[in-house]
FIZA-544832 format. One record per residue (C-alpha): x, y, z. Coordinates in steps of 0.05 Angstrom, whole numbers, plus 5000, padded with zeros to 4 digits. Layout:
! FIZA-544832
XYZ;...
END
This chain:
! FIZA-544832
500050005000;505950515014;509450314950;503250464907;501151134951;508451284933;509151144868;501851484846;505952224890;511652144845;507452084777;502852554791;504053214744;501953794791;499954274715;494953764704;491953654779;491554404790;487654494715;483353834733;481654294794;480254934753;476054634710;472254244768;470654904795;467955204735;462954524720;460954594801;456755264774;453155494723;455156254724;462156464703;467456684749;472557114754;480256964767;480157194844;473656734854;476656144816;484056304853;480556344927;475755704907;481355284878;486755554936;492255714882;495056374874;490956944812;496856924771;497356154773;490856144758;490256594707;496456334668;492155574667;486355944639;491456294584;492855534564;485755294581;482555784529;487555614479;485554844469;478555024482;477454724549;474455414578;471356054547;472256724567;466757284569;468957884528;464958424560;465558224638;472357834629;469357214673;470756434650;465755844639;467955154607;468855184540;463954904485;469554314460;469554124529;462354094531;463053644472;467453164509;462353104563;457652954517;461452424478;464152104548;457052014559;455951694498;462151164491;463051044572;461550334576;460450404653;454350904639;452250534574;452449854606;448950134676;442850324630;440849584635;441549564703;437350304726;432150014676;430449384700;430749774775;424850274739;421749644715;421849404782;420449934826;416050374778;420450984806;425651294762;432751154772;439651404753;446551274758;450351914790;457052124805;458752734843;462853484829;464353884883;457053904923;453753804851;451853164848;450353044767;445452454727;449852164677;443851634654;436551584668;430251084668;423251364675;418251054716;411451044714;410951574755;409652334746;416352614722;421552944776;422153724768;429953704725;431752984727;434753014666;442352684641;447653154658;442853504701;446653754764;444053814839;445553984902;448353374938;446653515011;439953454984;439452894942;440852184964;445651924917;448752674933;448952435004;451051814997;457352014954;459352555000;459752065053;466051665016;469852245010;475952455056;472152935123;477353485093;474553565023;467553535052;468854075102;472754485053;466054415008;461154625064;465155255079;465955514994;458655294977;454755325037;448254865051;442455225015;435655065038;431154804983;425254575028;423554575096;427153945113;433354115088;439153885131;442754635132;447454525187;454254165181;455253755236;447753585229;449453325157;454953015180;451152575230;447552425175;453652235129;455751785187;449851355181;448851365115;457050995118;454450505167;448050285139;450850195064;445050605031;442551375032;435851695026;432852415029;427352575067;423653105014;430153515024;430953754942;422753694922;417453714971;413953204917;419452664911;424752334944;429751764934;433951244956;441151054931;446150504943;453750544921;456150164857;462549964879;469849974840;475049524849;477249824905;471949744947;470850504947;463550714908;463750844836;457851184819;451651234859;445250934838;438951294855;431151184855;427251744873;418951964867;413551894905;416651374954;412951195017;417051515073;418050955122;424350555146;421449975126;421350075051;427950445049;430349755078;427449425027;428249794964;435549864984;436049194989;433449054930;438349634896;445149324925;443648724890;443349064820;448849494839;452948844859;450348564788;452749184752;459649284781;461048564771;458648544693;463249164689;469448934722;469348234681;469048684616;474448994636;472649604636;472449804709;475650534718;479250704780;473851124827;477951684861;475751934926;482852314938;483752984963;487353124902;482553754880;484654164939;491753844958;497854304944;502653794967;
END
């Protein structure tokens, strides 16, 4: 374990973690930001910053407003989003897997990973339900509100997620959003211990959802796979539709790895580490 931790410090190229974390920053939000925003968020100096955006702009990774000066990501990254979508086997072969949990459930589902405290659909099922207000592909939501948001959050290092809390804040979208850090960190706690998350009508006061990790390799959670609608609120059928989840999850992640195509998940600090 030290050899590899060792080995992964000494080929890691520190240009191309601190522009993985520039762009990160820019996909967390919708709005464009300026250099200072982006050099406070991102913990690097406004000249180091602004230098990766020089080189950013030039291979068409980011775009650059200019009438206010502020960045966004660029429209050829926005194709290579769009194309990942499209070729990832892990999120084409999943499809089979969320449908047949739509199939089963009624409820749509969706296979999740997570940005900063964005949590973002990469694939979708409907159910028979009504529809979910933006529960779209590439659709991005607040994590602390959504329970494959949650339930990501809670793999990741107590650092990042504080670090998180204190840029974005915890926005209250309904009445029963969890707001309050060490509140949502009870709640992250849990959510480690009893293998699933779910949301108590914390993003839509009409839906809510449950999610169970797909795992990697490494034991640590891949992406997150989500049912949410009009679920009956009770422990009882969290257990069980949970239950029920893991076992496709389990399916999936197994079909995956004997492919061959298993990626590594990353849970690192690496956004926010200057080592």
């Amino acid at each position: 374990m030290k050899e590899r931790k060792a080995s992964s410090q000494r080929t890691t190229v520190r240009s191309v973690q601190r522009a993985a974390r520039i762009i990160t920053a820019l996909a967390e939000h919708p709005y464009p930001m300026g250099v200072a925003e982006l050099a406070s968020r991102v913990m690097l100096s406004p000249g180091s910053v602004h230098r990766m955006l020089s080189t950013l702009i030039e291979v068409g990774w980011v775009d650059q407003n200019t009438r206010t000066g502020k960045y966004r990501l660029g429209t050829r990254m926005l194709g290579i989003g769009s194309t990942g979508l499209i070729t990832s086997p892990v999120v084409q072969n999943g499809r089979t897997y969320i449908n047949r949990l739509a199939d089963m459930t009624g409820y749509a589902t969706a296979l999740s990973t997570l940005v900063g405290l964005r949590v973002i659909h990469l694939a979708r099922a409907p159910g028979n339900f009504n529809p979910t207000p933006g529960f779209e592909p590439g659709v991005s939501q607040p994590a602390h509100t959504m329970a494959d948001g949650k339930l990501l959050l809670a793999y990741l290092p107590p650092a990042e997620r504080a670090y998180l809390y204190a840029v974005d804040g915890l926005r209250a979208y309904t009445p029963r959003t969890i707001t309050d850090p060490e509140a949502l960190e009870e709640e992250l706690e849990c959510i480690c211990r009893r293998g699933y998350a779910s949301d108590n009508f914390e993003r839509f006061e009409s839906a809510r959802g449950v999610a169970v990790p797909v795992f990697g390799l490494n034991g640590e959670p891949l992406l997150a796979m989500l049912a949410i609608g009009p679920l009956e609120n009770t422990p009882e059928h969290d257990i069980r539709l949970a239950s029920e989840m893991k076992t496709l999850a389990a399916e999936m992640s197994d079909y995956i790895a004997e492919m061959g195509d298993m990626p590594r998940p990353s849970t690192e600090f690496a956004k926010y580490n200057l080592q």
